[in-house]
N, C-alpha and C positions, 0 to 999 in steps of 0.2 A: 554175491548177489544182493545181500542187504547193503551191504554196503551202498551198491548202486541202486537200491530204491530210495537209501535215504537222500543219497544227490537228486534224484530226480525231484522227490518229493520238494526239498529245501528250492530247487530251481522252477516247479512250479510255483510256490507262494512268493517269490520275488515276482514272479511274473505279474500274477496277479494283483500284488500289489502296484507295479509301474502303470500296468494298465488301470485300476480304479482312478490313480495320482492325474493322470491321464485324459481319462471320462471327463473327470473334475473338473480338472485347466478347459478342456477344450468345450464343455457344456459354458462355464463363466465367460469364457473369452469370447465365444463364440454371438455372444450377447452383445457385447460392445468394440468388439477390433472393426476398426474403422470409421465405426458410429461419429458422427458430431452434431451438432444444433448449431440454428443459426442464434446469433445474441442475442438472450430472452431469459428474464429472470427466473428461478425456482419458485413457488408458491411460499409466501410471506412465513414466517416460523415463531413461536413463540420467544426466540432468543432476542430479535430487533424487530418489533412490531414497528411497521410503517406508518408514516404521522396519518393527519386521516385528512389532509388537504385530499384534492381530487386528483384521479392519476389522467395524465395526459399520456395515449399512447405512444412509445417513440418510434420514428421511423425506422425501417426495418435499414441493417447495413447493407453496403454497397455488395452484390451479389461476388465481386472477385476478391472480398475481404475473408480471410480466413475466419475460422468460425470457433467460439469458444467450445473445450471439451465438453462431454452430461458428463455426470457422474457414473461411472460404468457399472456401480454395482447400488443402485438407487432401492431396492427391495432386498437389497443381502439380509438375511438375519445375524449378522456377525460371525463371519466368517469361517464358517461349515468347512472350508476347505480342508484338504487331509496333510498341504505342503504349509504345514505353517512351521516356523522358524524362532521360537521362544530364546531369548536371550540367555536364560537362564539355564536351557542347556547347553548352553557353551562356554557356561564358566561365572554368568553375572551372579553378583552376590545380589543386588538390591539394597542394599543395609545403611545406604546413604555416606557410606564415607569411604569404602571400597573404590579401587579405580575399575570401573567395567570399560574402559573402549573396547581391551583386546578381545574382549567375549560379543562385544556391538559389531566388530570389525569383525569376527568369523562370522557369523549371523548374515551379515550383509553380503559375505562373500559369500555364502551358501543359497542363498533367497534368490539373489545377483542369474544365477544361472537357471532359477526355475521358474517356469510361466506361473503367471498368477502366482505368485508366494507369498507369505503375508510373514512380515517380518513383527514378532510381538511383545511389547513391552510393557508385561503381564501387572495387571491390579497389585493394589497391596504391598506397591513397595518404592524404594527410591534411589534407582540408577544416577551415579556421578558419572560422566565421562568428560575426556577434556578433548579439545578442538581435534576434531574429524570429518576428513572429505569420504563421503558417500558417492563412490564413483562408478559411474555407466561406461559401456552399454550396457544396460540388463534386460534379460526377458520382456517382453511385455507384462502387462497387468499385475508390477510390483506394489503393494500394499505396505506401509510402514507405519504400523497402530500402537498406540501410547496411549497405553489405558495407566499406566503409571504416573510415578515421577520422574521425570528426566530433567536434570541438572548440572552445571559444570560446576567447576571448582570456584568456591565462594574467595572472589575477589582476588584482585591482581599480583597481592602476594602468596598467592596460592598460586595462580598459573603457569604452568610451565614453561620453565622458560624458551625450551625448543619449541614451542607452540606458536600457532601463530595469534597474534592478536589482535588480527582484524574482523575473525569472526569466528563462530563457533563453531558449529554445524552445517556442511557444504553439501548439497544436493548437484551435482555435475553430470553434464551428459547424459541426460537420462528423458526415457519417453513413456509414455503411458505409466505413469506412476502416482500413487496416491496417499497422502500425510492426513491419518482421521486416528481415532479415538475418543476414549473419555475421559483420560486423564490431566495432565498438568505440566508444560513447558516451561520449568522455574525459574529465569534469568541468572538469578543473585547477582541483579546489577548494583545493588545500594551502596557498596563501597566502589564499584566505578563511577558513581556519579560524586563522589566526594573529592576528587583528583583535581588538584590544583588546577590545571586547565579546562575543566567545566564552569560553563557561567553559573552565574551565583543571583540571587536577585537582586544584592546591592549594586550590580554591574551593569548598569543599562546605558542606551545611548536614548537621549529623548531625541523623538524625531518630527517635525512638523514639517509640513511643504508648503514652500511659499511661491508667488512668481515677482520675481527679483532679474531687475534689467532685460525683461522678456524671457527669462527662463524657468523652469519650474525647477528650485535649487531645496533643498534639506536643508533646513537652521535648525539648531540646538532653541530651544526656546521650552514654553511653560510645561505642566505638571500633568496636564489633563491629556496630552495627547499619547499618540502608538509608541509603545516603551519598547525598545527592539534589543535583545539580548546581545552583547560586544562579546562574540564569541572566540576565545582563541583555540586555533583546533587540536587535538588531542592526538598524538603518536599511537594511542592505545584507545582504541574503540571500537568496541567489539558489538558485531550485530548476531543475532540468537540464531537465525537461518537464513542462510543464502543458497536460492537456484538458482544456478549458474548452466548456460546457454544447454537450453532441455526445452522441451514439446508435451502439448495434453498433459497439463498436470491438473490434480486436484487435491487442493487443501478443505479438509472438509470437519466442523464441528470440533476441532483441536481449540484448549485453551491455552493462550500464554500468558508470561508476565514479566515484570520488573526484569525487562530484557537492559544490557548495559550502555547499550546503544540503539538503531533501529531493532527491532520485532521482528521482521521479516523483508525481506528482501529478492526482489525477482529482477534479475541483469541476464539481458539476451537470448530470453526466453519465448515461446509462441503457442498458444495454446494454454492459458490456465484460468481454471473456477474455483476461486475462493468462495464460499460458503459455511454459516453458520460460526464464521470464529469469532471467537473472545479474545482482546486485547486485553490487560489492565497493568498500568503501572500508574505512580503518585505523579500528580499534576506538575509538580516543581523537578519532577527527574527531568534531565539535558536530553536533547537530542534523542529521544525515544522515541522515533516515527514509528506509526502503527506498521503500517504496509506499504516500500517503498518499492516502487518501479521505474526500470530505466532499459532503454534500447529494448520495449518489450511490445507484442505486438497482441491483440485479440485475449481481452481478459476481460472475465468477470467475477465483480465482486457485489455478494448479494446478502443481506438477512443477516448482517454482523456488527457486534456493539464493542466500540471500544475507548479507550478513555486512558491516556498517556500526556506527556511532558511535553509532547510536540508536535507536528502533521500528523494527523488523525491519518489521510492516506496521502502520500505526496507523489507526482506524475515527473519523472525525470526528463529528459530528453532521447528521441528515438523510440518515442511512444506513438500507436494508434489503435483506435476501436477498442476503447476502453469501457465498460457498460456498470455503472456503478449502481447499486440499486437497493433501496429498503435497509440502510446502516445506519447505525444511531452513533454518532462521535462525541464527545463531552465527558468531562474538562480535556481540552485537546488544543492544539492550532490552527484548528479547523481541517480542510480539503483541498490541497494546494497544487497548482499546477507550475512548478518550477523549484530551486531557483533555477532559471537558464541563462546560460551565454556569458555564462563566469571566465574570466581570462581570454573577452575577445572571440569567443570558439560559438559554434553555430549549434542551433540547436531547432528541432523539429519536434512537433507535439500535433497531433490531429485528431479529431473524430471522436471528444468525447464527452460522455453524456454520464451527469451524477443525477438522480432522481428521487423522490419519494425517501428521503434524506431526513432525519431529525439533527440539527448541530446545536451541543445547550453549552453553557457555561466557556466560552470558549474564547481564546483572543483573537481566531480570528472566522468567518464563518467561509465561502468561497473566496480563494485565492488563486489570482495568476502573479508572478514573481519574478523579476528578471533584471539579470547586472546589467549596466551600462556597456557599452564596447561589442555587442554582441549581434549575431546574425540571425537568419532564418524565420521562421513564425508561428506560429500559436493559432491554429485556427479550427474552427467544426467543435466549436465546444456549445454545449449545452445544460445549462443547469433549471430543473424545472422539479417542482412540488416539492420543494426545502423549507423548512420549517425554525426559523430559530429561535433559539431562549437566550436571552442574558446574554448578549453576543457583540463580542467589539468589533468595527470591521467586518459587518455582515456582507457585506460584496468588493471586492478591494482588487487595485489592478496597480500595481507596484510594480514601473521599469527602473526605478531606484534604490533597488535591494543592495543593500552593504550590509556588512557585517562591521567595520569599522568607521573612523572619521577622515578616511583618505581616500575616498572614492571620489571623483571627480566625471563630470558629464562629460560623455563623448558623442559620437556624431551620428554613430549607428545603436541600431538597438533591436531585439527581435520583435520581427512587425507581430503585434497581435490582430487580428481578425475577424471576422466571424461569430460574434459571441452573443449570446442568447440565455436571456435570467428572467425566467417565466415562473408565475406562480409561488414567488419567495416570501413568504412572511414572518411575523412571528415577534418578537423584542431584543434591541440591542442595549448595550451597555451605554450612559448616556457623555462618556470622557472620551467616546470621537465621534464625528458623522459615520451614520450607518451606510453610507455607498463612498465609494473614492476609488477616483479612476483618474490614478495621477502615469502620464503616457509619456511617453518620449518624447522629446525636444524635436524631432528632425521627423519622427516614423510616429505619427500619429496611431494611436489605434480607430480601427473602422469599423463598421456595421455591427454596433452594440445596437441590439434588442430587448428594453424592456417593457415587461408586458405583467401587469395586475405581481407588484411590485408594494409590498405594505407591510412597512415596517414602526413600531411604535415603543418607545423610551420603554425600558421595564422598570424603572421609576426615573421622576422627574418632569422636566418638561423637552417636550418636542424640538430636537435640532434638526431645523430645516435650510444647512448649509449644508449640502452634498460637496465635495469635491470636486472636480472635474479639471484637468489641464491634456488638452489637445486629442481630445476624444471626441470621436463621431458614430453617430445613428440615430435612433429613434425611440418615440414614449410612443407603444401600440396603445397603454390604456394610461390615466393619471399614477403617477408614483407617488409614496407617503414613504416619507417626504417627496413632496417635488423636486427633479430632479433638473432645472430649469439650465443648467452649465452643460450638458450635454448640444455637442453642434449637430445641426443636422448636414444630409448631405457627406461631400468629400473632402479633403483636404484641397485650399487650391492647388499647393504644389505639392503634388506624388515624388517622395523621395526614388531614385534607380531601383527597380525592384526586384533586379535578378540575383543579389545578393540575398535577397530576404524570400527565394523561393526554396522548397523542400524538397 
């Protein structure tokens, strides 16, 4: 008889406990499954204070566009829940030189299967782990928080060699999931950017555009112009996080760094709000994009400061309704929308709006980018209350992007569009013109819009030679500098255009 009161007894507090775990999940979840917003910024944050131009409001998206995630748990106090999942009871030492995956890896497989679970990567200490796929489906309302250090193995002779070395940390398959914290994303890129095949600064191609035999052709010529890095690419470049093809995500107030390659990386994803993160690597690291996306559709990124080696955030192709908002970039390569249409191959970009935007120190400020040989188009872009400091190439539209001295004009190219640069001001660097809109030979770019456009030397005197080759639209208000090489109107002869449709 005791015997079997003590079963019962033991089988009621299992009970009790699944059902509290229970309560738990289904009161949180219950808040946000399903939930979305249409794209619209968070309220500005002290992390990236927006410039203090005036905000123009933007038109609301197209009602059949998908919608960025909210944050599902906007008022959590840190994470009260009772299924939390600490690394450390599953083996992580923390000690910084410990290998933890295998303790990351039962963590994940445990969280993996429960709603709402919060996987924890406790203060106070400093987790190594080496290249790991975090693999869905999981539960809904999975939470993955790094209040630590998390770190791979410092540099390439360290890396395993069964590893892969394209990237570190794999986010795969996964839906309603969330990457926040307060602690520190450590790259230890600094001996990957030492690798003989990263550029160097001795290494440059000077580039100037000229129009030669009616063409708008690239010559090597003087000292003062756009210095473009001769980059040879790298077998071994490693990006810190990749989500890979996943839905409603949110990265939120995570810091990272001196990643070895890209920062972060979002490929064939739908539904993600970046919010309040921290980039930071040294200006002269290679190939250090803050935030790269590609084949991805309904994202926003709001209220984040970052400052890297390369594209501050770069828009790949197979992108739309993109809502960029209230980010501060510098020292960086600005805001790039490409490179596209590299080896011939088509490429589609739509519907996107960077805003209320500070770019300082920087080589380049808004960027559209794109190889010769290439199809498709670039179009529904919007760049409005941008602010720049110290800025080379404050507006720049480059169908001439090479990487080498063997690039040669071709006959297609991706038509760009629709483009709109309202309320930009600020100072550029005075060794180029601060606008250049050097277009394609055959596919003109069209309906450029600019409007109270005022830009002024941050020392020196005033260059008031814009660029411009086979670019059309319009000056709504006077540009400083004048912008007098822009056509108006259409091209007379419209290249075939069904190759260049999306």
């Amino acid at each position: 008889m005791d015997l079997g009161r003590g079963f019962l007894f033991v089988w009621t507090a299992v009970a009790m406990v699944v059902t509290l775990c229970t309560i738990n999940v289904d009161a949180r979840y219950h808040y946000h499954k399903g939930q979305k917003v249409n794209v619209s910024p968070p309220p500005p944050s002290d992390e990236a204070p927006a410039p203090s131009v005036p905000s123009t409001p933007a038109e609301p998206p197209p009602a059949s566009s998908p919608s960025i995630p909210s944050d599902p748990y906007p008022n959590d106090p840190g994470n009260t829940s009772d299924c939390i999942f600490d690394v450390t009871s599953y083996g992580a030492a923390g000690d910084g030189s410990s290998d933890d995956t295998a303790a990351f890896r039962e963590a994940w497989k445990a969280a993996c299967a429960v709603e709402s679970a919060t996987i924890l990567v406790p203060s106070d200490k400093v987790f190594m782990i080496t290249s790991t796929i975090f693999s869905g489906p999981c539960k809904p309302g999975l939470v993955f928080q790094v209040d630590g250090v998390l770190m791979p193995p410092e540099g390439p002779e360290c890396w395993p060699k069964a590893d892969s070395r394209k990237q570190w940390l794999v986010f795969y398959r996964l839906n309603d999931m969330k990457l926040t914290g307060n602690g520190i994303i450590e790259g230890n890129g600094h001996k990957w950017w030492e690798l003989p095949c990263k550029p160097h600064r001795v290494l440059y191609l000077i580039i100037i555009f000229q129009v030669k035999n009616n063409q708008c052709v690239a010559l090597n010529s003087r000292d003062d112009v756009t210095r473009v890095p001769m980059v040879r690419l790298c077998q071994d470049h490693v990006t810190a996080l990749l989500f890979f093809m996943s839905s409603n995500l949110v990265v939120s107030g995570i810091r990272i760094q001196n990643s070895p390659q890209f920062h972060m990386k979002f490929d064939g994803c739908e539904g993600v709000l970046i919010e309040k993160l921290s980039v930071s690597t040294p200006k002269l690291s290679p190939n250090t994009d803050g935030i790269h996306i590609e084949n991805t559709k309904s994202v926003g990124i709001y209220n984040s400061m970052i400052s890297n080696g390369d594209d501050c955030i770069s828009i790949g192709t197979g992108c739309s309704n993109v809502d960029i908002d209230g980010v501060t970039c510098g020292p960086s390569h600005g805001i790039s929308i490409g490179s596209l249409g590299v080896h011939n191959s088509q490429a589609c970009v739509s519907n996107i709006t960077v805003r209320n935007t500070v770019i300082r120190e920087s080589d380049n400020g808004v960027r559209i980018k794109t190889w010769q040989g290439g199809t498709g188009s670039v179009s529904g872009i919007s760049f409005e209350n941008i602010q720049m400091e110290n800025v080379l190439n404050c507006i720049i539209v480059d169908q001439y992007y090479c990487l080498s001295k063997e690039c040669l004009n071709q006959t297609s190219a991706v038509h760009v569009t629709d483009i709109q640069y309202r309320n930009i001001k600020g100072t550029y660097d005075v060794r180029t013109p601060p606008i250049h809109f050097a277009c394609s030979d055959t596919v003109a770019c069209t309906n450029i819009t600019m409007a109270e456009v005022e830009l002024l030397p941050e020392e020196g005197e005033l260059l008031d030679d814009p660029f411009c080759w086979n670019a059309y639209g319009i000056e709504e208000t006077l540009t400083i500098p004048p912008i007098g090489c822009l056509q108006e109107g259409m091209p007379q002869t419209i290249t075939e255009t069904s190759q260049y449709s999306c």
